[in-house]
C-alpha positions in Angstrom: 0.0 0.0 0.0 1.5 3.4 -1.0 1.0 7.0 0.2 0.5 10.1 -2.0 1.7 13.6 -0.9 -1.4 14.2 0.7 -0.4 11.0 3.1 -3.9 9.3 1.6 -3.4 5.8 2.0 -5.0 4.3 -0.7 -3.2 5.9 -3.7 -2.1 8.6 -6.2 -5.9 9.1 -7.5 -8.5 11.6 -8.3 -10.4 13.3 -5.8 -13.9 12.9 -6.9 -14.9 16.7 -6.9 -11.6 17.8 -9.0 -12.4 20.3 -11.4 -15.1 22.1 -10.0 -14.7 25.4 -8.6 -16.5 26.5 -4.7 -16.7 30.7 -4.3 -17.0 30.1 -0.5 -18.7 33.3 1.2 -18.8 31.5 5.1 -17.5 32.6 8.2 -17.4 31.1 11.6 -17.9 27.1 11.7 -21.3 26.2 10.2 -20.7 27.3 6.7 -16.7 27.2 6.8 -17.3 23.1 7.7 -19.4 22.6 4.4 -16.7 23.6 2.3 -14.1 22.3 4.2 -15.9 19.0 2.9 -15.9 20.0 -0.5 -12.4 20.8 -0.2 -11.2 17.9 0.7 -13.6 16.0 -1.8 -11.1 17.9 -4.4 -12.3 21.0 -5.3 -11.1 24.2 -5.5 -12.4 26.4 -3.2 -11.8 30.7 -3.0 -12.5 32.0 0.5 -13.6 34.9 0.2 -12.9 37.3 3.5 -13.8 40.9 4.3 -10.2 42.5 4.7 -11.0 43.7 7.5 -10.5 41.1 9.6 -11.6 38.7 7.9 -13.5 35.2 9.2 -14.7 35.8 12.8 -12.9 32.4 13.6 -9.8 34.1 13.1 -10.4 35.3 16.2 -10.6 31.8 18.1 -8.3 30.9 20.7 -6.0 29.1 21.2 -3.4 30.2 18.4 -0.3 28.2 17.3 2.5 30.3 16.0 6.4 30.9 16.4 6.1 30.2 20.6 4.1 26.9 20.2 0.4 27.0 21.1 -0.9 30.3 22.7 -4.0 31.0 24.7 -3.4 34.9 23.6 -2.1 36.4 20.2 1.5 37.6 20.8 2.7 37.8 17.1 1.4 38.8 13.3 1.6 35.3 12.1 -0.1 33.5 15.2 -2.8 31.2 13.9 -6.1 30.4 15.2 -6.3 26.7 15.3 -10.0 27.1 14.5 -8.8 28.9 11.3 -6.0 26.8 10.8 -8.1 23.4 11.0 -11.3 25.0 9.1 -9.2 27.3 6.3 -7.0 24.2 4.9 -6.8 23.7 1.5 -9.2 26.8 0.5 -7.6 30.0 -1.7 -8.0 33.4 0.6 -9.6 36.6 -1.4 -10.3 39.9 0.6 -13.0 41.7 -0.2 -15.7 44.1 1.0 -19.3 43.8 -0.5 -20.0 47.2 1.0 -17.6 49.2 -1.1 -18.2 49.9 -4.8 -16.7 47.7 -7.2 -17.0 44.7 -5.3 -19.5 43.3 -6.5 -18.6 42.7 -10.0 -15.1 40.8 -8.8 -17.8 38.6 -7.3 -19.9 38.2 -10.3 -16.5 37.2 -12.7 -15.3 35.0 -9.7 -19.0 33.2 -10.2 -18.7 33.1 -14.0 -16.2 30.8 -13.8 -17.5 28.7 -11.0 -19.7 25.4 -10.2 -20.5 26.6 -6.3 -21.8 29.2 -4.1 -22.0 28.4 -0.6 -23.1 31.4 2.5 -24.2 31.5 5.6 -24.8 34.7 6.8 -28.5 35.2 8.3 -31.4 34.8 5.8 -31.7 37.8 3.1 -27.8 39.1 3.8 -26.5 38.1 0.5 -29.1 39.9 -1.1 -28.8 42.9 0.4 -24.9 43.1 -0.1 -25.8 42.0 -4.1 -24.2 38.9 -4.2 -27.2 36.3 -3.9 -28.6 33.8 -6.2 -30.8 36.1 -8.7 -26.9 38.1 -8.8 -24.7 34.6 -9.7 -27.7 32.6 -11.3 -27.4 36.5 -13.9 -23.9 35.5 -14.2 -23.7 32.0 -14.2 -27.0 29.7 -14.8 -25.6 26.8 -14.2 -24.2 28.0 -11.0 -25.2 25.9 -7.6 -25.8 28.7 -4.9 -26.3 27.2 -1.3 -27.5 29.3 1.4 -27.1 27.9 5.0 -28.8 29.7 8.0 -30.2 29.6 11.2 -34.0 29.2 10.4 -34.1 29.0 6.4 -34.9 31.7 3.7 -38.3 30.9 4.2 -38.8 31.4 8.0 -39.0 34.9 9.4 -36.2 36.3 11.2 -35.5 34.6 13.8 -32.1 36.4 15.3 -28.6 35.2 15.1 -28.8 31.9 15.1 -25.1 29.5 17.0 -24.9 26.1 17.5 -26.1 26.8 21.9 -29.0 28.4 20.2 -30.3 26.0 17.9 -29.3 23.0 20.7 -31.6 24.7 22.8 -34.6 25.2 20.2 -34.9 21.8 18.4 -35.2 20.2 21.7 -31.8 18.3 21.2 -30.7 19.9 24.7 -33.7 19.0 27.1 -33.5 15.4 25.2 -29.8 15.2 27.1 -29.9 14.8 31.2 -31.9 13.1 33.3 -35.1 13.7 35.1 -35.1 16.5 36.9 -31.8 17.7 35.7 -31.1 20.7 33.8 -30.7 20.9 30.4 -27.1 19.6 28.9 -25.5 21.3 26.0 -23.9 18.9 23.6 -20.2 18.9 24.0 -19.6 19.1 20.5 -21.3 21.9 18.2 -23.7 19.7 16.7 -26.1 22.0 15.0 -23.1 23.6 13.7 -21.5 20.2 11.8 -24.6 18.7 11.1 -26.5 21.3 8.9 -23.5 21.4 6.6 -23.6 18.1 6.0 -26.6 18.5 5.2 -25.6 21.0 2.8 -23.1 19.2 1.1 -25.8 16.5 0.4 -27.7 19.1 -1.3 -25.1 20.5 -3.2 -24.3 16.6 -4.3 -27.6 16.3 -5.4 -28.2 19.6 -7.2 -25.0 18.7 -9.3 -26.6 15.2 -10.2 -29.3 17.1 -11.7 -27.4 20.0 -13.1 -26.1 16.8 -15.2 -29.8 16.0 -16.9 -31.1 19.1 -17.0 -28.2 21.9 -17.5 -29.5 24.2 -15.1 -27.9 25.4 -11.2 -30.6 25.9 -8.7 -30.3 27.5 -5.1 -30.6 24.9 -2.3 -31.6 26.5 1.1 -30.3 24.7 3.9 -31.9 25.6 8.0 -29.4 24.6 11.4 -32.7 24.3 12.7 -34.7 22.2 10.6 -31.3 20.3 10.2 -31.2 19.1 14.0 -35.0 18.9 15.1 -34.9 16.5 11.9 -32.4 14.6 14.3 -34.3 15.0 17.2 -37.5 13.9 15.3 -36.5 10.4 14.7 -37.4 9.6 18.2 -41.0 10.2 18.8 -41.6 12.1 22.0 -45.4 11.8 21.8 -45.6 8.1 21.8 -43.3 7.7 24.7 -44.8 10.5 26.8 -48.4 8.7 26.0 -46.8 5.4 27.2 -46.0 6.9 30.7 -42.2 6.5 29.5 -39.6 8.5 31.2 -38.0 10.6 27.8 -35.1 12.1 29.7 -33.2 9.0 31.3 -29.6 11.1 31.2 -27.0 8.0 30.7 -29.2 5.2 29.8 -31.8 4.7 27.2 -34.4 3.2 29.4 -36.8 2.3 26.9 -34.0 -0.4 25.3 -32.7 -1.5 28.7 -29.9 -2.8 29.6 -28.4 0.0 26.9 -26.3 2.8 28.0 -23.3 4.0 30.1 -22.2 2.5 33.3 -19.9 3.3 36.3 -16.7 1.8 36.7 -14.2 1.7 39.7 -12.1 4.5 37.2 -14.2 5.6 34.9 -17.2 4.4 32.1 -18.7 2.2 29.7 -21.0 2.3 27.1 -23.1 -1.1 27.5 -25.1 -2.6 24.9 -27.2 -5.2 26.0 -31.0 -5.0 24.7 -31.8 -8.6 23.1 -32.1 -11.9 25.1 -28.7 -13.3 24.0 -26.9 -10.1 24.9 -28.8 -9.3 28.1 -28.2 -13.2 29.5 -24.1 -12.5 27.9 -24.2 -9.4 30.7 -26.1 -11.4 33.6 -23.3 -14.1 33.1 -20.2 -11.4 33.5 -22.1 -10.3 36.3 -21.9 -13.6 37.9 -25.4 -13.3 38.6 -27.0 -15.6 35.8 -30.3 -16.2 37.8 -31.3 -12.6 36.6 -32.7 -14.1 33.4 -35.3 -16.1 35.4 -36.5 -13.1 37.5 -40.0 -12.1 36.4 -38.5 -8.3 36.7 -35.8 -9.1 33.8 -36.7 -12.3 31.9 -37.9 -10.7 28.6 -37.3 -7.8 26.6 -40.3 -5.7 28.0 -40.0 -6.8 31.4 -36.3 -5.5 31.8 -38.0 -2.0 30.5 -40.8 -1.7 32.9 -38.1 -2.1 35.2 -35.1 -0.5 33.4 -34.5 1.9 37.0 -34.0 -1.7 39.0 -31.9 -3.3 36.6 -29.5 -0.4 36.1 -28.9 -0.4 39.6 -28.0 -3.9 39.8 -25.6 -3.3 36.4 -23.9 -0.1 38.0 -23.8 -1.9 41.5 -21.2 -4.8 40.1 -19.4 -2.3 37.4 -18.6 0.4 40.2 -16.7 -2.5 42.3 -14.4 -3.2 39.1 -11.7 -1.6 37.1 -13.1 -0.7 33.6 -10.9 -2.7 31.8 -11.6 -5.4 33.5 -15.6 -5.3 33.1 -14.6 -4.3 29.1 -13.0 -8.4 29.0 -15.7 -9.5 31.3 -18.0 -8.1 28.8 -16.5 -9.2 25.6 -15.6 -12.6 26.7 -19.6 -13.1 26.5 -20.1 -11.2 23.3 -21.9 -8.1 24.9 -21.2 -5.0 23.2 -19.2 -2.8 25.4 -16.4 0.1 25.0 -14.5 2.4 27.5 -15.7 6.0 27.9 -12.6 8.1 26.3 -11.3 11.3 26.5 -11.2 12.8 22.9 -7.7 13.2 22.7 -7.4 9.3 23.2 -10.3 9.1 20.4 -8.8 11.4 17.6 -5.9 9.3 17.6 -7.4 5.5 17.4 -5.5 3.8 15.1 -8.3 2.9 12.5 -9.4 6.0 12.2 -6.0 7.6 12.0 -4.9 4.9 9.0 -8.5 5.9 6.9 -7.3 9.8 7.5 -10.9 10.2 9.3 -8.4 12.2 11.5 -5.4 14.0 10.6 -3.0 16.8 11.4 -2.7 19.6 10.9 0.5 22.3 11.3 1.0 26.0 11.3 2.3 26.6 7.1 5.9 28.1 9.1 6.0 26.9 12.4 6.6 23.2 14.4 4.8 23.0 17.4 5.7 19.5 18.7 2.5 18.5 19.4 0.0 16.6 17.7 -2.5 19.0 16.5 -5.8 16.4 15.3 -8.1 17.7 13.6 -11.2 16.2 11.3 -10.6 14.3 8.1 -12.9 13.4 5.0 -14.6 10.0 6.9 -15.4 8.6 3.5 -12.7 5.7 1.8 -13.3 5.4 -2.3 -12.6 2.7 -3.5 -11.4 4.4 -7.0 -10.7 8.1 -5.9 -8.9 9.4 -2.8 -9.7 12.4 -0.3 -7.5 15.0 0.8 -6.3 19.0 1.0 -4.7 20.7 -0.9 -1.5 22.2 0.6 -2.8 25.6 0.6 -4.2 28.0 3.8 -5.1 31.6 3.4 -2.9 32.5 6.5 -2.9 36.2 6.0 -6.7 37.9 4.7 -6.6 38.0 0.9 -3.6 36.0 1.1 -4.0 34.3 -2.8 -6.0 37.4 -4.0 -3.5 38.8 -6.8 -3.2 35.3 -8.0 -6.9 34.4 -8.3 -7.6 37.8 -9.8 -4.8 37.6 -12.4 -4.9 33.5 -13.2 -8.4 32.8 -12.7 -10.3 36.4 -14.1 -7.3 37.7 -16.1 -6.9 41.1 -13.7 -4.2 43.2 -15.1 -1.6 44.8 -12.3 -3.3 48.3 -12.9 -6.9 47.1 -12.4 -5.8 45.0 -8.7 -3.8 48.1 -8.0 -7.0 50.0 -8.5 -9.3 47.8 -6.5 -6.8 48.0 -3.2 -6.6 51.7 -3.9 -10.6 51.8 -3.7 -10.5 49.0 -0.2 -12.1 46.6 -2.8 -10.0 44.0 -1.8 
C-alpha cells in the first residue's frame, strides 16, 4: 500500500470533486465546515474574506504560532487553530461587499465557477448583491447554497449558533436526566450537522445539473437540520406510554443500553436482546437474573429499566473498567471504555483511513499533535484530501486568483486595493 503527498493511504488518484470550482462566502464554523468537505472532496475552493478582519474564527483561541500553542495572540503570524483546522486547502480573497466595485469581482469569480456556498443570516447576500438572482445572472448553471439559522423561508428569527439552535430543536432538554437541567452537547452539533446536510444538497443539485443543465439554489436551515435529528425519536408516543423521555445515561426504553460506572471511569453497555442481556447477567456472575420475572424478557427488563440499572452499575462500580470491558466481551456483549477525545482522535483505524489528521501551522513546528477532522469517507477508485494551501494572511492568494483565474491586469488590482475593494 503506498501513500501520495497528501499522506492518503489508498493511492495517487483523483479526488472525486476535481475540477469544480466553490466561491466560499462563510464565516465562523457552520458554513466554513461545508466547504471544508468539499475541499477535501477535491475541489477548489476561493474563501472569500472581508479584509478587514476577515473570518470571525480568526479570532478563536487558542493560536499556534512561532512560541508553540498560545491561549493569547502575541505575534502577526499567530494562527487560530479554529482557522488553521477550518481554512485548509481553501484559496484566501479579501473583499468588501459594502464598497463599490465589489461586486462585480464577485460576479466574474462566479462566472467561472460550479458553487456558491453562504451562511450569513437569511436575506444578507441579497442585500450586499451577491445572492442567487446576482450569480444565477452570471452564471446559470451555477449551484448557490444558502445555510442559516432558520431557512430563507422562516421569518427572522435572530442570530442563530450552534447553543442556540441546541436549545430550540429540543436536542438539549432530550440530554440529562429527570429532573436535571438541560445539557449542552459537548460538541457543536447543530453547527457540523446542517452542513452536511448542505453538502448532500449540493451533491444532489449537481446530479441534476447533469440531466437538465441548469444550477438551482438549495436553502439549507441549522434548525430544521437538528430537530430532523431530534424527530427520529418520537416524544409523543413515549410520553403517552408513561415512558420516562429524559433517562440522562441510559436509554431506558431499550434496557440494559447505555453507560455504566466503573471503579475509574465508564462504559458504554449494549445489552437490549435476550442473547446479549443473559451474555451481561453471566459477567455479572449473577445468571439467575434471566429467570427473575422483573428481567426475563425484553419488556419486562424496561418496565423495570430503573431496578436493573442499579443492579448493572452496582457490580461495574466495584471493578476496574478494563476489566468489566473483558468481562463483557468474553460473552459477546457490546461494550467500550468511555474516552477522552484526545485518546479518540488518535485511534489507530481512524488515524490509518485519514478520518483524523494533522494539521501544522504553514511556518511553524509545534511538537504537538494538532488532530483535527478528516474526509470519513474511503473510495474505493478516488482518494480524499487538502490541498497544501491555507489563506494565513486575509486576501492572502487574491492577486493570483484575480490575475490567473479572471485575467486582472496589475493596474486594475492596483486600482481595486486603492478603492479597499480588496
Amino acid at each position: 500500500m503506498t501513500t501520495n503527498p497528501t499522506g492518503n493511504l489508498f493511492g495517487a488518484k483523483e479526488r472525486p470533486l476535481e475540477g469544480l470550482r466553490v466561491i466560499d462566502l462563510t464565516r465562523a464554523l457552520a458554513g466554513p465546515y461545508a466547504t471544508l468537505l468539499l475541499a477535501g472532496l477535491g475541489a477548489e475552493v476561493i474563501k472569500i474574506e472581508d479584509p478587514r478582519g476577515g473570518d470571525l474564527a480568526r479570532e478563536n483561541s487558542p493560536y499556534v504560532g512561532r512560541d508553540g500553542i498560545v491561549v493569547e495572540r502575541c505575534h502577526e503570524d499567530d494562527v487560530s487553530v479554529s482557522h488553521l483546522t477550518r481554512a485548509r486547502g481553501k484559496y484566501g480573497v479579501a473583499l468588501d461587499f459594502k464598497k463599490p466595485g465589489a461586486q462585480q469581482v464577485f460576479r466574474d469569480l462566479v462566472r467561472g465557477a460550479d458553487i456558491v456556498v453562504e451562511n450569513f443570516t437569511s436575506g444578507t447576500a441579497d442585500r450586499l448583491g451577491i445572492g442567487y438572482d446576482v450569480a444565477r445572472e452570471e452564471n446559470p448553471g451555477i449551484i448557490y447554497c444558502s445555510l442559516s439559522g432558520f431557512g430563507a423561508t422562516a421569518p427572522e428569527g435572530g442570530k442563530a449558533m450552534d447553543i442556540i439552535i441546541q436549545a430550540l430543536s429540543g436536542a438539549m432538554y432530550a440530554s440529562g436526566g429527570p429532573n436535571e437541567p438541560p445539557v449542552r452537547i459537548g460538541i457543536p452539533i447543530a453547527d457540523m450537522l446542517a452542513p452536511v446536510f448542505a453538502v448532500i444538497g449540493i451533491l444532489a443539485a449537481l446530479e441534476q445539473r447533469h440531466r437538465t443543465g441548469h444550477g438551482q439554489h438549495i436553502d439549507v436551515s441549522m434548525l430544521g437540520a437538528l430537530t430532523s435529528f431530534v424527530a427520529i425519536e418520537n416524544w409523543s408516543a413515549m410520553a403517552a406510554a408513561g415512558m420516562q423521555a429524559r433517562t440522562g445515561l441510559t436509554v431506558q426504553r431499550l434496557s440494559p443500553f447505555g453507560v455504566f460506572e466503573c471503579a475509574d471511569g465508564y462504559v458504554a453497555v449494549v445489552a437490549v436482546h435476550e442473547k446479549l442481556a443473559q451474555g451481561l447477567f453471566r459477567a455479572m456472575e449473577q445468571p439467575e437474573l434471566s429467570q427473575d420475572r422483573r428481567f426475563c424478557n425484553r419488556d419486562a427488563r424496561v418496565a423495570n429499566a430503573a431496578e436493573l440499572e442499579a443492579l448493572i452499575n452496582g457490580w461495574s462500580r466495584t471493578l476496574p473498567t478494563q476489566v468489566v470491558v473483558k468481562k463483557l466481551e468474553a460473552e459477546g456483549v457490546p461494550v467500550a471504555p468511555v474516552r477522552h477525545p484526545e485518546d479518540a482522535l488518535v485511534d489507530p483505524r481512524v488515524v490509518a483511513r485519514q478520518e483524523t489528521m494533522e494539521a501544522a501551522h504553514p511556518n511553524y513546528d509545534t511538537h504537538i499533535d494538532l488532530r483535527t477532522a478528516g474526509i470519513p469517507i474511503v473510495f474505493s477508485d478516488a482518494r480524499t484530501g487538502f490541498d497544501d494551501v491555507l489563506p494565513v494572511r486575509v486576501g492572502e492568494h487574491g492577486e493570483a486568483i484575480l490575475s490567473g483565474h479572471l485575467g486582472y491586469t496589475p493596474e486594475r488590482i492596483a486600482e481595486l486595493r486603492a478603492g479597499g475593494v480588496i
